[in-house]
C-alpha positions in Angstrom: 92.8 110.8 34.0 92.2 113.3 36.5 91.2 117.1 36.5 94.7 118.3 36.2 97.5 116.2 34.4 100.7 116.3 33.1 101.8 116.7 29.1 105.0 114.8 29.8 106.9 116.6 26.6 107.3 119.8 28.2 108.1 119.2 31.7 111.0 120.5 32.2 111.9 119.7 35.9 111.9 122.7 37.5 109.4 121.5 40.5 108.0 125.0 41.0 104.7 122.6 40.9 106.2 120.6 43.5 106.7 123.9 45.7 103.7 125.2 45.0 100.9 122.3 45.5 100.0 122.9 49.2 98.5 119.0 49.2 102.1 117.4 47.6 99.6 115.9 45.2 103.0 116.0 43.0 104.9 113.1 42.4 108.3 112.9 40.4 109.4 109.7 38.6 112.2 109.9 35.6 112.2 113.7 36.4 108.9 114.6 34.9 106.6 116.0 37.5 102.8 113.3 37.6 99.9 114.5 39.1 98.3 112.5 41.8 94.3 112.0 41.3 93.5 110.5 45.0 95.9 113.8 47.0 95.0 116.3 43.9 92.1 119.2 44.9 91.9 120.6 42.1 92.9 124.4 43.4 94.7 125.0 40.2 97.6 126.6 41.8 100.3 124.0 39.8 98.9 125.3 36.8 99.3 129.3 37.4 102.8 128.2 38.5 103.8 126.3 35.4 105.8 128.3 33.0 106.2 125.7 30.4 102.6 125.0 30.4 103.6 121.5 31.2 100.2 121.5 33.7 97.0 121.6 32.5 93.1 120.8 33.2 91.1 118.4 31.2 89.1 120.6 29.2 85.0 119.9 28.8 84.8 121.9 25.4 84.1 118.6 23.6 81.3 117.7 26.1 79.5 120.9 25.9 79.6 120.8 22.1 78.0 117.3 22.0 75.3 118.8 24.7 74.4 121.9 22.6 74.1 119.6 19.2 71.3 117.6 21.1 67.6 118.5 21.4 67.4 119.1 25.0 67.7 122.6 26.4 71.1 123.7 27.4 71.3 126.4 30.0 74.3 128.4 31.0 74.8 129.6 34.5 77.7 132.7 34.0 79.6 133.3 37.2 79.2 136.4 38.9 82.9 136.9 38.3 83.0 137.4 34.6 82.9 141.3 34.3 86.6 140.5 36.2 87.5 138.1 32.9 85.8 140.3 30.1 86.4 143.8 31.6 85.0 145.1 28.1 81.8 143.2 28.2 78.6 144.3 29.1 76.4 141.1 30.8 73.9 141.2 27.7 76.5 141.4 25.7 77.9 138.4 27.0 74.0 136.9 26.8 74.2 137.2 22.9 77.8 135.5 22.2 76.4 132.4 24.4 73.2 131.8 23.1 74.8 132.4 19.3 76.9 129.0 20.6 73.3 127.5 20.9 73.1 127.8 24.0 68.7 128.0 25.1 69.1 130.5 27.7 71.5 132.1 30.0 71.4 132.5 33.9 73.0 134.7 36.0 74.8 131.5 38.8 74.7 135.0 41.6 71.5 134.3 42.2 72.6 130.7 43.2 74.7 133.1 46.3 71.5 135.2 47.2 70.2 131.4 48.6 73.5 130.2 49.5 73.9 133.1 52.1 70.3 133.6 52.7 70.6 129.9 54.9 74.0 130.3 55.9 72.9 133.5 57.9 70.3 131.1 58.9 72.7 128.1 59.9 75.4 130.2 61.7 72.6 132.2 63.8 71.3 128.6 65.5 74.7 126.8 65.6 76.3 128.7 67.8 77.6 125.9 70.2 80.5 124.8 67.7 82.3 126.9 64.9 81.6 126.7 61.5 83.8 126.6 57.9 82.0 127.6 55.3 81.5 125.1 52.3 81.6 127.1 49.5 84.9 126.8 48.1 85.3 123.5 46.8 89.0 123.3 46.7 88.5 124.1 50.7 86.3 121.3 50.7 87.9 118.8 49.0 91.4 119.8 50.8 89.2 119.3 53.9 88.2 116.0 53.0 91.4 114.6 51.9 93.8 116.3 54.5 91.8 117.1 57.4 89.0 115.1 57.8 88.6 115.5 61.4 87.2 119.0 60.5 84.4 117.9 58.1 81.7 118.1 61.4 82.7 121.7 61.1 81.9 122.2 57.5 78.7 124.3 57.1 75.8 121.4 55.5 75.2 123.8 52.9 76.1 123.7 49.0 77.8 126.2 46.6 76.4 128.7 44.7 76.9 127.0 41.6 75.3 124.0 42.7 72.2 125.8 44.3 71.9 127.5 40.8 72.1 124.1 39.4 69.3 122.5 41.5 67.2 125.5 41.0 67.1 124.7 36.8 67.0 120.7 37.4 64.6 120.8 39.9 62.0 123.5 39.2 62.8 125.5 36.3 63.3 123.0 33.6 63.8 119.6 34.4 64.7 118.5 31.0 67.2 121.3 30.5 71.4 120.6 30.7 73.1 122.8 32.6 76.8 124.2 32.0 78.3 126.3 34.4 80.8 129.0 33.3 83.5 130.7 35.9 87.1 131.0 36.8 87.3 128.1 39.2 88.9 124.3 37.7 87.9 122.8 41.0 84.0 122.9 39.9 84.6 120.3 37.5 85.9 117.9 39.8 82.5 119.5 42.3 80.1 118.6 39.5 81.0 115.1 39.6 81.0 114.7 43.5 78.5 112.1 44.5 76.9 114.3 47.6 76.1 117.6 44.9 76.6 115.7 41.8 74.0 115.5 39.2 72.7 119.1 38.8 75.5 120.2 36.5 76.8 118.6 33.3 79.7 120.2 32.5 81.8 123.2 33.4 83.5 125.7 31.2 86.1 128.1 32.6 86.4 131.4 31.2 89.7 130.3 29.0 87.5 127.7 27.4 84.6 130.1 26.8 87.1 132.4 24.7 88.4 129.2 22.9 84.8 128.3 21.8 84.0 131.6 20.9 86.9 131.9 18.9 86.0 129.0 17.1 83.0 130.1 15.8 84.2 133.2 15.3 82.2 135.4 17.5 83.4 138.4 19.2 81.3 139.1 22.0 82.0 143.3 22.2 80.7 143.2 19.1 77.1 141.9 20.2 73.8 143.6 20.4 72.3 142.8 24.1 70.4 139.8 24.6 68.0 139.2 27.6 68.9 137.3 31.0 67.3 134.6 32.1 65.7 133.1 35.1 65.5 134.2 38.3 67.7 137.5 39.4 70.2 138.5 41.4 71.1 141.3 43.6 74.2 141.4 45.9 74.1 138.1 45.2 76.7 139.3 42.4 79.2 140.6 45.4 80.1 136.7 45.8 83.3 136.2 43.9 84.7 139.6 46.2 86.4 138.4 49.6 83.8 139.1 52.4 80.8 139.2 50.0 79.1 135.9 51.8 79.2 138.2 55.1 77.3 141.1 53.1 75.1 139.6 51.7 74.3 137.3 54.1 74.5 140.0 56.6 76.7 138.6 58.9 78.4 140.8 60.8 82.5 141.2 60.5 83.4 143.8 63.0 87.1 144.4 63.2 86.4 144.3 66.6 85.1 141.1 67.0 87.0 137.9 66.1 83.7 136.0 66.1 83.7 135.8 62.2 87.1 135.5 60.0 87.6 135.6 56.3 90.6 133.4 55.4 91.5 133.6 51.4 94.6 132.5 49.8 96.2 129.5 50.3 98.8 130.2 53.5 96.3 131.7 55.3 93.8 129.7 54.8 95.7 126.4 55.8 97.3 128.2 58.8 93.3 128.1 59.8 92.9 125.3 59.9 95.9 124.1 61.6 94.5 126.5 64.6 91.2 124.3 64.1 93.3 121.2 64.3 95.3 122.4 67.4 92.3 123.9 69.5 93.6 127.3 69.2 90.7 129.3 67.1 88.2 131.1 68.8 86.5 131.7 66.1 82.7 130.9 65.5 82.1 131.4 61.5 85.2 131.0 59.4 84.9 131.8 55.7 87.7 130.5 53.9 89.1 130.4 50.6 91.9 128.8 48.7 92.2 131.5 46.3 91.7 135.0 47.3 88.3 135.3 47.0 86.7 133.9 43.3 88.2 137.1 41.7 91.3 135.7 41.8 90.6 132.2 40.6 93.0 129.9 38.2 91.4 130.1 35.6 89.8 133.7 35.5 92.0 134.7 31.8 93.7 138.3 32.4 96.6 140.0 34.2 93.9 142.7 36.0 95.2 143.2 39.7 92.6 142.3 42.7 92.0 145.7 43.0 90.6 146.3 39.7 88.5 143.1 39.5 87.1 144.0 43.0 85.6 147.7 41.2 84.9 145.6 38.3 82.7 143.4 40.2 81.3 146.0 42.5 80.1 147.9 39.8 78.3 145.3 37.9 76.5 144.2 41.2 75.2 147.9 41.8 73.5 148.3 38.3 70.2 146.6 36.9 69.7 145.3 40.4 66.1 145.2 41.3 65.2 143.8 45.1 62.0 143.6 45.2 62.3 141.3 41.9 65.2 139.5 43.8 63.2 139.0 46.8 60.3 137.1 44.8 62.5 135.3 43.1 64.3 133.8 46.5 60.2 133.3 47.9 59.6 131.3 44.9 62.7 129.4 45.2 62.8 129.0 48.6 61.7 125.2 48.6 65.2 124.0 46.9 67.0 121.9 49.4 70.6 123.2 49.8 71.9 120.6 52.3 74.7 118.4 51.2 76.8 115.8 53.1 80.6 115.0 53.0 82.9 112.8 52.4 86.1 111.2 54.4 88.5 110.9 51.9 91.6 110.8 54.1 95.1 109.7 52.5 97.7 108.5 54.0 101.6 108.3 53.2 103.4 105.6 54.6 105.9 107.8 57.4 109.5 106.4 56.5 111.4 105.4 59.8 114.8 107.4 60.8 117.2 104.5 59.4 115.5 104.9 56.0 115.2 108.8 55.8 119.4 108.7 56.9 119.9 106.5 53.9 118.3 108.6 51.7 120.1 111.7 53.2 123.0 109.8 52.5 122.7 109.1 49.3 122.3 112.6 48.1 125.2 113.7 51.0 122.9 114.8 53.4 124.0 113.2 56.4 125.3 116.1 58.3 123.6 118.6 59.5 126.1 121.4 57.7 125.4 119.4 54.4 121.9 120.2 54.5 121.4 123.6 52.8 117.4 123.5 52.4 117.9 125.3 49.8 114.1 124.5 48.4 115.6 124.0 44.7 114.1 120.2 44.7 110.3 122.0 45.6 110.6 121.0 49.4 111.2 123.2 52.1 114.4 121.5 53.2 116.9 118.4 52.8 114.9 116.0 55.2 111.5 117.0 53.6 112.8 115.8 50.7 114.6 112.4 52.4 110.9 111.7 53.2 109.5 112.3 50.1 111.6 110.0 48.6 111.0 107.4 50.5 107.2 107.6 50.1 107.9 107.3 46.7 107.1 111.0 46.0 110.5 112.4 45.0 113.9 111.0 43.1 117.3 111.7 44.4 117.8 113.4 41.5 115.8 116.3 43.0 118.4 117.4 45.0 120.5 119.8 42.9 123.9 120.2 44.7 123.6 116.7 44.8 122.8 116.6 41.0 125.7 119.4 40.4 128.2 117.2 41.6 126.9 114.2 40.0 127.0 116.3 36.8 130.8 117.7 37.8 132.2 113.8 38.2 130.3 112.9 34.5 131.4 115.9 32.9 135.2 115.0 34.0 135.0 111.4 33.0 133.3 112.6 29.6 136.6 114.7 28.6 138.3 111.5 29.7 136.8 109.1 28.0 136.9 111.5 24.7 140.5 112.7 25.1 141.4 108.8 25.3 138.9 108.6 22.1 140.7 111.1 20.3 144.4 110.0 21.3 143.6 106.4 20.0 142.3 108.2 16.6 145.4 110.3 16.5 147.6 107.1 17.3 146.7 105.4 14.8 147.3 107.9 11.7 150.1 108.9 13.6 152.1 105.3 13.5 152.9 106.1 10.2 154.1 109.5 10.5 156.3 107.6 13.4 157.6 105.0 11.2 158.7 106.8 8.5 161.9 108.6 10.5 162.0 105.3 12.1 162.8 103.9 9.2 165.4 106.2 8.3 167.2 105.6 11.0 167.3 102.0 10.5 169.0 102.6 7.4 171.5 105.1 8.6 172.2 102.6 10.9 172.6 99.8 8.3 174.6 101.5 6.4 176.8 103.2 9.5 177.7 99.1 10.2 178.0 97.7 6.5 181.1 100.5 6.1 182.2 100.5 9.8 183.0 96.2 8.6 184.4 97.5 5.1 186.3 99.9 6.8 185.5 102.4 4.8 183.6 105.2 7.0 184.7 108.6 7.1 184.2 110.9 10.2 183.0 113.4 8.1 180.5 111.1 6.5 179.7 109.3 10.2 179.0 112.6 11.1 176.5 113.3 9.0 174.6 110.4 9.0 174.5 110.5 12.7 173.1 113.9 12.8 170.3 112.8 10.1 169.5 110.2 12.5 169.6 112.7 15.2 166.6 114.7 13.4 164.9 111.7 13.2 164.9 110.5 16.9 164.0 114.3 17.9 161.6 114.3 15.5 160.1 111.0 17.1 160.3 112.2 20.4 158.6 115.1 20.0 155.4 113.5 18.3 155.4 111.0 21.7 156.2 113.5 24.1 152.9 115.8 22.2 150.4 112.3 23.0 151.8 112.0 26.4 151.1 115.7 27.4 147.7 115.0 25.6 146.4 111.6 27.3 148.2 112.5 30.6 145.2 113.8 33.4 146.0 116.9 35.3 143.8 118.9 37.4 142.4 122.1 35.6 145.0 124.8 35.9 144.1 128.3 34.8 146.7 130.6 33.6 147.3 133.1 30.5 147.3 131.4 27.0 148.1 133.0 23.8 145.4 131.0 21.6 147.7 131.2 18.1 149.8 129.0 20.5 147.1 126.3 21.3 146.1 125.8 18.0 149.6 125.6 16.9 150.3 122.8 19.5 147.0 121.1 18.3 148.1 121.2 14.4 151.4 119.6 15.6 149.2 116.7 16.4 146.5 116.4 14.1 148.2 118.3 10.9 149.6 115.1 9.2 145.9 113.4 9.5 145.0 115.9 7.4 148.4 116.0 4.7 147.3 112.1 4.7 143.6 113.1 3.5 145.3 115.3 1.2 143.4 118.2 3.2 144.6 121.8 2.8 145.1 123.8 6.1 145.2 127.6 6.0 145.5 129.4 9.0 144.8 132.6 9.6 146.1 133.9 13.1 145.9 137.4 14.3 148.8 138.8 15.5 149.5 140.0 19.0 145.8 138.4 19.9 144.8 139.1 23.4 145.0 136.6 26.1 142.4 134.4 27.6 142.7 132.7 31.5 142.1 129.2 30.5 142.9 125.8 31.6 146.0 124.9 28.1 145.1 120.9 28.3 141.2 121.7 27.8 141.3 124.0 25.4 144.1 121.7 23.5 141.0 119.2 23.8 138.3 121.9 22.7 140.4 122.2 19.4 141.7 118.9 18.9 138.0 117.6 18.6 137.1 120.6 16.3 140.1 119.8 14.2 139.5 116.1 13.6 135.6 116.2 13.2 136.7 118.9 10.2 139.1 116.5 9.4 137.0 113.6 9.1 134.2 115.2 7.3 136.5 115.6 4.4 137.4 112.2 3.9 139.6 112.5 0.4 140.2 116.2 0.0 139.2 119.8 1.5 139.6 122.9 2.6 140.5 123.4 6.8 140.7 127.1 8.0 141.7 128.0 11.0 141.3 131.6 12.1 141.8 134.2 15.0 140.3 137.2 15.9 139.4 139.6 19.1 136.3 142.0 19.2 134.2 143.1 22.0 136.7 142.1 25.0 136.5 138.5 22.8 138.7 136.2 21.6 137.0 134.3 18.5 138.4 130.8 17.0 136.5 129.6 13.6 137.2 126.0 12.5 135.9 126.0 9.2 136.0 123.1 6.8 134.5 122.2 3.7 132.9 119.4 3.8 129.8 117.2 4.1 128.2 119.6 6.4 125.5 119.0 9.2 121.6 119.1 8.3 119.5 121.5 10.1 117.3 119.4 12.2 120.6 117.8 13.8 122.5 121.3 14.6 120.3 121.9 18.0 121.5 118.0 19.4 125.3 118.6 18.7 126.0 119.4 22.2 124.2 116.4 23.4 126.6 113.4 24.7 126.1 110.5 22.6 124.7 112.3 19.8 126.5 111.5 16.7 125.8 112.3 12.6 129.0 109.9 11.9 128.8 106.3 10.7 128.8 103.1 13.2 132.2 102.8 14.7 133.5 105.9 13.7 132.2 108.2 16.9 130.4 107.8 20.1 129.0 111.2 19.9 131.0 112.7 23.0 133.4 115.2 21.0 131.1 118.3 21.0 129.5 117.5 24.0 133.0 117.9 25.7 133.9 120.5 23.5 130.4 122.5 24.4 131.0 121.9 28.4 134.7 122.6 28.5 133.6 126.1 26.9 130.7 126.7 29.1 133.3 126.4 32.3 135.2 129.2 30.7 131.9 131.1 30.5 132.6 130.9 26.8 130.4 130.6 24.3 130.1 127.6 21.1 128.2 128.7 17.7 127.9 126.3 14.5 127.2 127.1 11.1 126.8 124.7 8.6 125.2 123.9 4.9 125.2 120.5 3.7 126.9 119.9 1.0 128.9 123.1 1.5 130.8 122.8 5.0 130.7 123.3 8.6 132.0 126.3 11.1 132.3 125.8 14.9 132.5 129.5 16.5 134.5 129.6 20.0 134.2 132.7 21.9 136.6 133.3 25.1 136.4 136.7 27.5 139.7 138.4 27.1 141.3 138.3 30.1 141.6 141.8 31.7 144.4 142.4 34.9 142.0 145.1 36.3 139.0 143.1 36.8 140.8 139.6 37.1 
């Protein structure tokens, strides 16, 4: 497992990670949204951007615990950047809560910067021949690596802060000691265990993981006495985690005027740099460049504070307790530490799909013409043909594509009601054979009867008439139970127009009322007169209540209790179906609008009649509620807007 993975339960598929990852280190399969390990650098920006909190890093909380339960020494380097992460928090306050974790001593990682920048004024002074990217950020780095390799001659030799800090404690202060680094930044874990600066630092902590240990034991840092600072100390070394606070304190000079020296933080403008580099086009001799917007605004850094803020936060920590001359002995005694590091080419390469294979993909998702293809970003790529490719590096899914997905939905939701109306009909058909049968049989006995006195001679017209008109009723009544299924299995296309609700569910109870005199099942209905109209298609809302009706129906399988009843409030037309019987248990009531989801026996539901009756509703921009206590009964809610002439 990588640095940053995925907890595949709550991905939800919204892709903002896929928008948002400027090294498409995301790849979809079965809609949930994988990290990559061999494209992933680690800048954190997938994590900021995921509101399910489906993203996260692999947290070294267990690691640091096992280091501070052994004998050796375990020495924390705190970023430079924490008064911007615990605004309330004096340094030595900070000093206290750590070492009460057990940790030996604490180090201020700033004065990792003062020898960072001290060389880098050094390097960029005698290379001036070539330009130069600074190193420091190693998200930059890593992107470098990866995506543009032909740019790592550029890269400054020199290491980070944090790892400078780190070889000053391995390699001269204390040998024996561990070292844990603590700051906002999730790409130093995956820098800690790069093989060219690896070594000097066993684990990283960001702030969020601090305040998780802390709160584990219970310790509230404001609450502290101060504690002393360790080590060697800084002095503007602290202005590091500020934009431009390498050029300060390295003195390097930025003159607006000049465009010898550029500082490039955030993400867009930093990889718009480096496409310049790429194309020949910058000028520049000394780029600093950031992914984030200088280390004030790292991804893990805890709090809402703006830039602003953090910036006088930062500012004003590096201006008090400094001492230079102290600094400045501290840097001679140090000065030995070699800060060089090398690089590595880590290129990656995406097979490039050929045009046949990105028009079949376009295709697919009815891309193909050039009017089709909205770019509408929803899928996380910039436009319809990003995405083609993507999916044919094995990246993306059709799926992606939402029009495309809309429509797919559209044609399954149709066939749904389909396949559920003909579901319903064949249930209604057969409890309705016998309600056909029994006129049916009177009319076979008129008829006998009719032909046994027609041969005896013995008929009157009077009594012919009579029987005849019985057998009449019957027919007619016959004909209207058929004529009711074929209005109800025929398939029309949706048709709004004004429907008196009382009306539907009359037409419904027509159908469905002698399944329930069969069950001997009382129906009450309670109708408000004069109820206001709703615009609504008649057959779906026919199938809305039908399903209602015979899920009540069948829940009471020997007797019960179905209500039926009307009302209007709020510009709202409300229909309760209320029944009495086996009810639904809680932990099933949030599936019921799920297809296929079904609380009935084997062979006696596919689970499709709420789903439908939940989607039909939603197209009316109506609402569905659902009450239910088992053992006591079940009511299904459906709200409608009241149609109004004025606003249509």
């Amino acid at each position: 497992m990588g640095f940053v993975f995925t907890i595949e339960e709550k991905c939800r598929g919204c892709y903002a990670c896929v928008r948002s990852c400027p090294a498409k280190a995301i790849k979809v399969k079965e809609g949930i949204a994988g990290v990559m390990d061999e494209r992933c650098v680690t800048c954190g920006y997938c994590i900021d951007i995921c509101a399910a909190g489906a993203r996260q890093t692999r947290s070294e909380i267990d690691l640091v615990w096992q280091l501070l339960g052994q004998p050796s020494p375990v020495i924390a380097l705190l970023s430079s950047s924490f008064p911007a992460a615990f605004p309330e928090i004096r340094l030595k306050q900070m000093v206290s809560a750590l070492k009460k974790l057990r940790f030996s001593e604490v180090m201020e990682a700033a004065f990792g910067a003062e020898l960072v920048c001290r060389e880098y004024g050094r390097f960029v002074a005698e290379n001036t021949a070539k330009p130069v990217l600074s190193s420091t950020c190693p998200a930059m780095v890593s992107f470098i690596e990866k995506f543009y390799p032909q740019l790592i001659d550029y890269l400054a030799p020199i290491v980070s802060p944090a790892v400078a800090m780190g070889r000053v404690v391995k390699w001269q202060y204390n040998p024996e000691a561990k070292v844990v680094f603590i700051g906002p930044c999730i790409a130093k874990k995956a820098e800690s265990s790069d093989e060219k600066v690896g070594g000097v630092i066993d684990a990283v902590l960001t702030f969020p993981e601090l305040s998780e240990m802390l709160a584990m034991k219970g310790i509230d840092p404001a609450l502290e006495e101060d504690g002393e600072v360790s080590g060697p100390r800084p002095s503007l070394g602290r202005l590091w985690p500020v934009p431009g606070g390498l050029l300060k304190i390295a003195g390097i000079s930025a003159d607006i005027l000049s465009s010898d020296v550029v500082v490039a933080e955030g993400i867009d403008r930093a990889i718009g740099c480096l496409r310049e580099f790429v194309e020949g086009k910058a000028r520049t001799k000394f780029l600093d460049i950031f992914f984030c917007r200088g280390c004030i605004d790292g991804p893990a850094i805890g709090n809402d504070l703006s830039l602003f803020e953090r910036r006088r936060l930062i500012v004003d920590y590096a201006l008090e307790e400094t001492d230079a001359a102290r600094t400045q002995s501290d840097i001679e005694k140090y000065a030995g530490i070699d800060l060089s590091r090398e690089f590595t080419d880590r290129h990656t390469v995406l097979p490039i799909p050929d045009e046949k294979e990105i028009g079949r993909i376009l295709s697919q998702i009815n891309k193909l013409r050039d009017d089709d293809q909205l770019n509408c970003g929803a899928c996380g790529y910039r436009s319809c043909r990003e995405l083609a490719v993507a999916v044919c590096q094995g990246l993306a899914e059709n799926e992606m594509c939402w029009p495309y997905l809309v429509d797919r939905l559209q044609g399954t939701q149709d066939e749904l009601i389909r396949i559920e109306k003909m579901t319903s009909l064949g249930q209604m058909a057969a409890s309705i054979a016998h309600e056909i049968n029994n006129p049916l049989a009177g009319v076979l006995v008129y008829t006998k009867l009719l032909a046994k006195k027609l041969a005896g001679d013995t008929l009157k017209k009077e009594e012919a008439l009579g029987h005849l008109s019985k057998m009449e009723s019957e027919v007619s009544r016959c004909s209207r139970i058929i004529r009711h299924l074929l209005d109800f299995a025929r398939q029309t296309e949706p048709m709004l127009r004004l429907l008196d609700i009382n009306q539907v569910l009359e037409q419904v109870l027509s159908m469905v009322g002698h399944q329930a005199q069969l069950q001997n099942i009382e129906v009450v209905k309670e109708f408000r007169p004069s109820l206001p109209k709703v615009m609504a298609d008649f057959d779906q809302l026919q199938q809305v209540f039908t399903n209602l009706m015979l899920n009540a129906i069948q829940a009471m399988p020997e007797r019960g209790k179905l209500t039926l009843r009307t009302s209007a409030e709020d510009n709202k037309v409300k229909v309760e179906v209320r029944d009495t019987g086996c009810g639904i248990p809680r932990e099933h009531l949030h599936k019921l609008g799920t297809p296929f989801f079904t609380t009935k026996e084997r062979g006696k539901g596919v689970g499709l009649g709420v789903a439908v009756v939940y989607g039909i509703v939603e197209r009316h921009k109506g609402e569905v509620t659902v009450q239910s206590e088992v053992g006591k009964g079940t009511t299904f809610t459906v709200c409608l807007g009241v149609h109004n002439d004025e606003e249509g």
